[in-house]
C-alpha positions in Angstrom: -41.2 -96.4 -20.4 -37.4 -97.1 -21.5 -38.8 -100.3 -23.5 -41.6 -97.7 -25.0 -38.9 -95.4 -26.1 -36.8 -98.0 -27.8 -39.7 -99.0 -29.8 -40.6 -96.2 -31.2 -37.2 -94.6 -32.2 -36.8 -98.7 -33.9 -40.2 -97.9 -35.5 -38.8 -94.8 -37.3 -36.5 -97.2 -39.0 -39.1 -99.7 -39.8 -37.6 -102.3 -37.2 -38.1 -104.9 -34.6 -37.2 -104.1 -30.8 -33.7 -105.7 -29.6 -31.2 -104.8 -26.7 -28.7 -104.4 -29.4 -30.1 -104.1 -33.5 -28.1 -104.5 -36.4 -28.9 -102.4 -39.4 -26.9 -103.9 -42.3 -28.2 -101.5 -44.6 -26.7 -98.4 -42.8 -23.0 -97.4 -43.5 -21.1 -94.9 -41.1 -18.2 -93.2 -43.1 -15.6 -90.8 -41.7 -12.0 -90.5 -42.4 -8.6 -90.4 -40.7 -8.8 -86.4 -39.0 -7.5 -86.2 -35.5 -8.5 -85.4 -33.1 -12.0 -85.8 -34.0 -11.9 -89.4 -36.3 -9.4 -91.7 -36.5 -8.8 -95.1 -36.0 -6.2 -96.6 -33.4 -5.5 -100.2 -33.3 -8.4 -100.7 -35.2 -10.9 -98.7 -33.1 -12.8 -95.8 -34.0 -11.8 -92.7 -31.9 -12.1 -89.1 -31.8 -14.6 -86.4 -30.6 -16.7 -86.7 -33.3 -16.6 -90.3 -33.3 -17.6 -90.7 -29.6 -20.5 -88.3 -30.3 -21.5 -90.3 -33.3 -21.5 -93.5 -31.2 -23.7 -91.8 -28.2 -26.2 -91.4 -30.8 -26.1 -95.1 -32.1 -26.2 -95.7 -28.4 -28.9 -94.1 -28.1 -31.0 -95.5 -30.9 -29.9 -99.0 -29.9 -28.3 -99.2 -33.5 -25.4 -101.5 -34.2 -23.5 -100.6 -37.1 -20.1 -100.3 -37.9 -17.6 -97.3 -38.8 -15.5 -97.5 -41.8 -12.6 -95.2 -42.6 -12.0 -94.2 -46.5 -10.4 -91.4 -48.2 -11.9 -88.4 -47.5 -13.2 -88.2 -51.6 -14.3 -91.4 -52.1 -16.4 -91.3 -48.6 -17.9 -87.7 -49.9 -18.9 -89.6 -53.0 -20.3 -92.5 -51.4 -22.2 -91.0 -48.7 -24.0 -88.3 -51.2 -25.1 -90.8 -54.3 -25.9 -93.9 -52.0 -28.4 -94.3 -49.6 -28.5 -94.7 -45.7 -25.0 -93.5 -45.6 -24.0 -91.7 -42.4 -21.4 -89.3 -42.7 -19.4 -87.4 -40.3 -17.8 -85.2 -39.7 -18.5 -83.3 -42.6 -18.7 -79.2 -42.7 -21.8 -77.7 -43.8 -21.0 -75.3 -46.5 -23.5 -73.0 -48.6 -21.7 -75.1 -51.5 -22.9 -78.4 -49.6 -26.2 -77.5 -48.3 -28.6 -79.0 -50.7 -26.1 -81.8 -51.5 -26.9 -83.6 -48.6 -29.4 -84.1 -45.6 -28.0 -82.5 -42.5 -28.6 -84.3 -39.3 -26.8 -82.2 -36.8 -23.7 -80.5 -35.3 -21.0 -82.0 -33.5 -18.5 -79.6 -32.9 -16.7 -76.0 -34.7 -13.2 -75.8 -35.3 -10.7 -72.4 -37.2 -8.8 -73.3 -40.0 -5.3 -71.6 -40.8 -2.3 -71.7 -43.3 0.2 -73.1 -41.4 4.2 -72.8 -42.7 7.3 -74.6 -41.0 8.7 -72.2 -38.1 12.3 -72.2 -39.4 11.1 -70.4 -42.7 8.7 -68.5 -41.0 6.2 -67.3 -43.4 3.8 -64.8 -42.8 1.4 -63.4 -45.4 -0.8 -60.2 -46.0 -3.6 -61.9 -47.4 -4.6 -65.1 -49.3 -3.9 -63.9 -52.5 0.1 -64.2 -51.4 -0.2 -68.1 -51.4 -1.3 -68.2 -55.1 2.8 -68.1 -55.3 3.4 -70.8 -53.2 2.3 -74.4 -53.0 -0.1 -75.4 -50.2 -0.9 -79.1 -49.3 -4.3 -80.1 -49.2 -7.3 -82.7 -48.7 -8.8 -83.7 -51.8 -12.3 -82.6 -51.7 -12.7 -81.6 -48.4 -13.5 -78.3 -47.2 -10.6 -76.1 -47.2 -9.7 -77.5 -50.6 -12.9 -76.8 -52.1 -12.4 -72.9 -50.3 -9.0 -71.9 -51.6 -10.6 -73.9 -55.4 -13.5 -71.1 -54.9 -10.8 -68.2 -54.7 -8.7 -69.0 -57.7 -6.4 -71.9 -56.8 -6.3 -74.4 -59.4 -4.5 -78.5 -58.1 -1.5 -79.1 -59.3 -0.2 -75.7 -59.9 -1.4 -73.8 -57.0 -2.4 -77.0 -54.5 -0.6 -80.4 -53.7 -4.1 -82.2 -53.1 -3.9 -85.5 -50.9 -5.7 -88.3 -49.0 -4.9 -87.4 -46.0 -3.4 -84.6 -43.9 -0.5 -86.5 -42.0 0.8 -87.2 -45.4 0.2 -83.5 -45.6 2.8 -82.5 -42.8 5.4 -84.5 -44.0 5.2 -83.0 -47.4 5.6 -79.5 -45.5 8.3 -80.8 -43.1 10.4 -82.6 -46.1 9.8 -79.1 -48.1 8.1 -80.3 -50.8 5.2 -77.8 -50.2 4.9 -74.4 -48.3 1.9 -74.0 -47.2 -0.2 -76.6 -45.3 -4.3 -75.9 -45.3 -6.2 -77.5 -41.9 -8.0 -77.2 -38.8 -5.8 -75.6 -36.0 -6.6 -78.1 -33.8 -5.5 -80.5 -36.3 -2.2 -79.3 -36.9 -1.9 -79.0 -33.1 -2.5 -82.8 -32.7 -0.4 -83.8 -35.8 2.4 -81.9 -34.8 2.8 -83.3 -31.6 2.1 -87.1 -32.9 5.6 -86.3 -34.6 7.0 -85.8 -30.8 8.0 -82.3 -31.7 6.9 -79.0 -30.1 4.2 -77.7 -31.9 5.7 -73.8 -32.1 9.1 -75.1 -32.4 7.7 -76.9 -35.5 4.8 -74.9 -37.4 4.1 -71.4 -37.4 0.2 -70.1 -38.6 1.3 -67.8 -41.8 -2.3 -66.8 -42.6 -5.2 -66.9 -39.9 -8.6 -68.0 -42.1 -11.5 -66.7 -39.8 -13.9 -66.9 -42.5 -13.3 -70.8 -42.9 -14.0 -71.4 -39.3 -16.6 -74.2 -39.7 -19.1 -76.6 -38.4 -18.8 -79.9 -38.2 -21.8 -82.3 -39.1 -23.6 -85.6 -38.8 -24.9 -85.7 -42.8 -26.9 -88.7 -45.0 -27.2 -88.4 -48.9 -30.0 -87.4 -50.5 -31.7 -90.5 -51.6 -31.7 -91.2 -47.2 -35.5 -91.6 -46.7 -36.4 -88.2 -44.7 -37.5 -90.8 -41.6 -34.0 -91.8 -40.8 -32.6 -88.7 -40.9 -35.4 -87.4 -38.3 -34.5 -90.4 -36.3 -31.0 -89.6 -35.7 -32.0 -86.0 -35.3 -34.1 -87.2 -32.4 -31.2 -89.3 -31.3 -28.6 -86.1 -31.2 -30.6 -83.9 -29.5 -31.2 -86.5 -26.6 -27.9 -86.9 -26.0 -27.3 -83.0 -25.7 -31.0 -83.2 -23.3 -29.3 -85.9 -21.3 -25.5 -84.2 -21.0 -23.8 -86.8 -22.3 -22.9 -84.3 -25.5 -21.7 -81.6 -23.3 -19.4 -84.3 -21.5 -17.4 -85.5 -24.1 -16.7 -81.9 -25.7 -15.3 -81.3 -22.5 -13.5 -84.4 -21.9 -11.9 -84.1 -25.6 -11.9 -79.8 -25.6 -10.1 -79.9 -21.9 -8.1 -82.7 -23.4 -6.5 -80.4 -26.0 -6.4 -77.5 -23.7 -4.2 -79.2 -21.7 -1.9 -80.3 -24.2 -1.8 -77.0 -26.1 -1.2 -75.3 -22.7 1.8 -77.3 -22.5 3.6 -76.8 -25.9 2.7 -73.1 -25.8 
C-alpha cells in the first residue's frame, strides 16, 4: 500500500518510483527570517523549513533549499517555473501572482523602537516622520508602500532584517518593521534582553499574516496539487501539529523568560 502511495504521488510529477527521487528541475527558495528559515552551519532550519521538508518527505522528493535575498527569490519564484517558495504571506496584492499551495504558520507584525528612546505612536500616520527599516519587497514593506511611504525618504529598505536591527541599535533608523516573533528571536541572538532592548511603538493587527508554501504561475497546476496533497498528509498524520508545537513551545519558553 506504502509502495502504491509513493507511485502515485511520483506519477503526479511525471516520475519513476525511488526510495529517495531527485527532481533537478524543482528549486525551493526561502530567505534568512528566524525563526522560521534560516540557515545554520549550512543547514536549513526553522519552522517553516521543517514543515517544508515533512512535505518533501512525504513525497519522497529530494531537492535542495537555497537561501537568496528576499527580492530576488520573489522574482525568481513568480516568473520561473517549478519554483517552490516559502514562506511567503498571501496578500490580496499577491493572490493571483502566484499559486498557493498551503499554510504553514501566522505570525503579528509590529513597529518596534529601541527601549531607551522609547517611542510610542497614535497611529501609523506618526512614522511618516520618522525612518523605519525594512525588507525590500516583502510584506510589510509593500504594506507601509500601500499607505503612503515612499523608500528612501520614509523607509530604509534592506536584504535582510538582522541588518535591520543593527541599523535601529546603531541609530541610523527609528523604526524597525517585522514579525514579533522575529524581533523576539533577533533580539535575543544579540545576547540582550529583549524588553531591555526593543520596545513595540505601534501594534499592526491588520498586518497579522499568513505564512505560505507558493509556486509561480507558469508551475503546471499538477505539481502544485501534488504538494497540496503532500501538506495536508502531514497535518492528517500529526506530524504538522508536532513541529508547531515543538517550535511555538520553543518560543514560549524563551519569551517567558526575557519577559
Amino acid at each position: 500500500m506504502q509502495v502504491l502511495r509513493r507511485d502515485l504521488l511520483l506519477a503526479g510529477l511525471g516520475l519513476a518510483a525511488a526510495p529517495s527521487m531527485a527532481v533537478p528541475s524543482l528549486r525551493i527558495l526561502t530567505e534568512e527570517a528566524p525563526p522560521f528559515n534560516y540557515s545554520e552551519n549550512g543547514i536549513a532550519q526553522g519552522l517553516c523549513t521543517e514543515l517544508v521538508q515533512a512535505v518533501l518527505r512525504e513525497l519522497q522528493i529530494s531537492a535542495p533549499i537555497e537561501f537568496l535575498p528576499w527580492a530576488r527569490a520573489y522574482d525568481v519564484a513568480q516568473h520561473s517555473g517549478n519554483v517552490l517558495i516559502y514562506s511567503i504571506a498571501r496578500t490580496e496584492q499577491r493572490e493571483h501572482l502566484f499559486k498557493w499551495v498551503g499554510l504553514l504558520t501566522q505570525t503579528e507584525y509590529s513597529l518596534f523602537a529601541l527601549a531607551k528612546r522609547a517611542l510610542k505612536l497614535n497611529q501609523l500616520s506618526d512614522a511618516l516622520q520618522l525612518q523605519t527599516a525594512t525588507v525590500n519587497a516583502d510584506v510589510a514593506e509593500q504594506f507601509l508602500e500601500e499607505r503612503g511611504f515612499v523608500r528612501g525618504r520614509h523607509l530604509q529598505s534592506g536584504s535582510r532584517n538582522e541588518l535591520n536591527l543593527e541599523k535601529l541599535r546603531l541609530g541610523r533608523v527609528d523604526l524597525w518593521i517585522t514579525a514579533d516573533v522575529m524581533a523576539r528571536y533577533l533580539a535575543r541572538q544579540t545576547g540582550q534582553d529583549f524588553n531591555r532592548l526593543l520596545v513595540k511603538a505601534l501594534a499592526l493587527p491588520e498586518l497579522n499574516v499568513s505564512y505560505y508554501m507558493a509556486f509561480g504561475p507558469a508551475t503546471p497546476d499538477e505539481r502544485v496539487a501534488l504538494f497540496r496533497r503532500g501538506l495536508e498528509a502531514i497535518k492528517k498524520s500529526g506530524q504538522y501539529e508536532l513541529i508547531r508545537r515543538k517550535w511555538h513551545g520553543a518560543r514560549d519558553a524563551s519569551e517567558a523568560v526575557s519577559s
